[in-house]
Legacy VTK file of the C-alpha trace (Angstrom):
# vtk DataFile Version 3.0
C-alpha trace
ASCII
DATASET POLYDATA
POINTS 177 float
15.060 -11.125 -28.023
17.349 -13.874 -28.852
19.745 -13.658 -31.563
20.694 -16.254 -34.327
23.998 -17.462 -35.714
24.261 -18.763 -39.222
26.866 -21.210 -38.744
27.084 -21.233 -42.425
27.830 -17.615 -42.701
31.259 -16.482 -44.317
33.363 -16.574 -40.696
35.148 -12.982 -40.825
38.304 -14.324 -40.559
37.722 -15.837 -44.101
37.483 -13.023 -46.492
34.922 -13.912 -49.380
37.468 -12.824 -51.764
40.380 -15.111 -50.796
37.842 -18.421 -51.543
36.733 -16.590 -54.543
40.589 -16.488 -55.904
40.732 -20.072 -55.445
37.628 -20.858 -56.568
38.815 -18.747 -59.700
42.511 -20.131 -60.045
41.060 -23.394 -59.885
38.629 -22.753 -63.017
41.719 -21.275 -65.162
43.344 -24.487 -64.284
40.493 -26.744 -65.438
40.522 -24.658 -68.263
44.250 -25.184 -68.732
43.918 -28.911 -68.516
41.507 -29.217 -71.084
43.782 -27.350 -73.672
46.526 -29.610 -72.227
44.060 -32.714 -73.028
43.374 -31.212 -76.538
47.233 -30.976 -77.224
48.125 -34.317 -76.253
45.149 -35.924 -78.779
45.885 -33.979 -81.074
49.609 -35.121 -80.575
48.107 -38.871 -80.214
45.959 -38.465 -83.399
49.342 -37.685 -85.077
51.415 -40.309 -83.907
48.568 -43.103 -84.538
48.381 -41.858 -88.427
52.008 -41.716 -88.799
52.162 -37.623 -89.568
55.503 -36.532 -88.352
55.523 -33.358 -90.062
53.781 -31.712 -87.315
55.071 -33.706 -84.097
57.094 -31.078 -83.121
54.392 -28.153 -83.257
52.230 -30.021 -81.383
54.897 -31.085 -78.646
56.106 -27.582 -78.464
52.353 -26.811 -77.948
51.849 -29.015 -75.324
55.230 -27.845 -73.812
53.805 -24.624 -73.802
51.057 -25.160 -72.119
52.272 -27.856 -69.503
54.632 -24.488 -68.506
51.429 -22.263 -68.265
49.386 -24.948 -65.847
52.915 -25.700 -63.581
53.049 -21.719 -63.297
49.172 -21.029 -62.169
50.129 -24.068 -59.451
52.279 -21.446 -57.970
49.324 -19.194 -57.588
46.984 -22.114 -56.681
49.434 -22.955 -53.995
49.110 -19.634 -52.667
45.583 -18.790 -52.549
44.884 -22.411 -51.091
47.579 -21.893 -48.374
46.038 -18.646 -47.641
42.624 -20.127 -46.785
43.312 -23.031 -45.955
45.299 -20.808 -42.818
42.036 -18.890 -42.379
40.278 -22.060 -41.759
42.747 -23.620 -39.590
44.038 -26.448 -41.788
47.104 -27.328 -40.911
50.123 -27.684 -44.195
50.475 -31.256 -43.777
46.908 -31.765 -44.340
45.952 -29.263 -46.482
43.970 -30.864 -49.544
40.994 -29.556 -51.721
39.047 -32.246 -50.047
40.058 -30.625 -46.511
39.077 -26.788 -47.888
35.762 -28.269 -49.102
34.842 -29.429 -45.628
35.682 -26.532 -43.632
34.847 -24.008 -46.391
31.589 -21.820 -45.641
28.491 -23.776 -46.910
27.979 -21.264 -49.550
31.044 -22.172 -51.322
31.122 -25.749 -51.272
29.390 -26.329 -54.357
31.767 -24.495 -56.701
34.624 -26.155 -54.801
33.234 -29.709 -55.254
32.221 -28.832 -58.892
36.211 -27.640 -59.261
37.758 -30.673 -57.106
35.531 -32.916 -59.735
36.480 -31.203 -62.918
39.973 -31.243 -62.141
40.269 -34.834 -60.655
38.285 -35.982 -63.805
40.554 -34.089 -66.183
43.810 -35.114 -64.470
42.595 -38.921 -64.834
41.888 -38.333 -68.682
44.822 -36.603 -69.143
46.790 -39.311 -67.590
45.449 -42.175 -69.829
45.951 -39.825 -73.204
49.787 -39.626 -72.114
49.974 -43.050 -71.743
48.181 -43.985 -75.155
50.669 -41.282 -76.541
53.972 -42.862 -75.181
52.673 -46.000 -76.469
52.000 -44.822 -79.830
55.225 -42.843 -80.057
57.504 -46.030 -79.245
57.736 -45.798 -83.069
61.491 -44.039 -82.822
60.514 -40.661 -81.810
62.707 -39.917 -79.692
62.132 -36.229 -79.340
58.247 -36.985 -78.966
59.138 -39.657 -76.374
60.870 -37.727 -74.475
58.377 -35.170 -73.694
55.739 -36.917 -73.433
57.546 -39.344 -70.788
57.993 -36.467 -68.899
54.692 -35.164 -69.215
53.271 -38.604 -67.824
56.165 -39.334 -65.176
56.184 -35.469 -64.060
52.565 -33.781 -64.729
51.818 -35.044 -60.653
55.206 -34.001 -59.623
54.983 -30.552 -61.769
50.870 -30.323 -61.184
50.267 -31.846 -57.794
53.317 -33.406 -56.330
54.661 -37.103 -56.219
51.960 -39.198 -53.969
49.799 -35.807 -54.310
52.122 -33.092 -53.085
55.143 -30.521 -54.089
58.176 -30.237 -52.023
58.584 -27.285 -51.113
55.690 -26.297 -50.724
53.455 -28.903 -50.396
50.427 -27.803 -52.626
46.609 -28.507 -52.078
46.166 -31.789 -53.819
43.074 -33.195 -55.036
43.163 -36.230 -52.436
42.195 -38.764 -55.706
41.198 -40.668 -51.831
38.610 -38.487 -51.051
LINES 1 178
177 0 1 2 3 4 5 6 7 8 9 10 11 12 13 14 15 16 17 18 19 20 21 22 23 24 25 26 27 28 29 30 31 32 33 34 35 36 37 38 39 40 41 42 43 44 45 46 47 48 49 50 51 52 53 54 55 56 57 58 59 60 61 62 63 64 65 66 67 68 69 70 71 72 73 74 75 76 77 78 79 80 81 82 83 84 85 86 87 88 89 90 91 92 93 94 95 96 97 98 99 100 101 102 103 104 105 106 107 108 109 110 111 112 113 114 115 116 117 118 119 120 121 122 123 124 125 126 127 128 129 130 131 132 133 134 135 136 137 138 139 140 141 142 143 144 145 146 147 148 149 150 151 152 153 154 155 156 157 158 159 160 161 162 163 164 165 166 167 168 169 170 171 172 173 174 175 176
């Protein structure tokens, strides 16, 4: 009798758990980002209207929250190192894009579906800051401040400048892929 492989099969050496943390860290990050994104309009809709009685709620807000995503990259960073070793990917080219393709078949969908969402939501988020920097030229210095940060540093706090952290690099998002 011969016997069958599923080549698709979760490889032992790539404990279902340790894609399911990513997979899971990755989520709470999307989910992260879109609070992010619903700070900074909100912070936009103020600026455009002229409201600066609650500019610095809503930049403390999106403070707050900037902290909370740069702090679950730690744990992103982790989980992705730790199977992107299991699968062989070397540091210098780990990327989500790289996980995706060596990931068990099985998984690829919810990977794809997370590499999306958060590539989408980075791109959105990128544009808001840059309507909001715009809009807060208006001698708000305080606002200006943060938000220039938040545009010049969300890659290098989020993802890294040109895509990665130093040290360590972190999975990006290859924006290439």
């Amino acid at each position: 009798m011969a016997s069958t492989i599923d080549l698709d099969a979760t490889p032992p050496f790539l404990p279902e758990a340790d894609v399911e943390d990513l997979i899971a860290i990755l989520a709470r990050e999307g989910d992260l980002l879109e609070r992010l994104l619903h700070k900074v309009t909100v912070t936009t809709l103020l600026l455009a209207s002229g409201e600066q009685r609650f500019l610095a709620t809503a930049s403390d807000e999106v403070d707050e929250i900037a902290d909370a995503v740069a702090s679950l990259e730690i744990a992103r960073e982790v989980a992705a190192d730790t199977v992107a070793e299991r699968l062989g990917i070397a540091r210098a080219e780990l990327t989500l894009r790289r996980i995706i393709a060596a990931a068990p078949a099985a998984y690829r969908p919810a990977l794809e579906h997370q590499h999306e969402r958060l590539s989408a939501l980075s791109a959105e988020l990128e544009a808001r800051l840059k309507a909001a920097r715009e809009l807060s030229g208006t001698g708000l210095g305080d606002i200006q401040a943060k938000l220039e940060r938040m545009a010049t540093g969300s890659r290098d706090i989020l993802y890294g400048a040109g895509g990665q952290m130093q040290p360590p690099p972190p999975t990006r998002f290859d924006e290439r892929a």
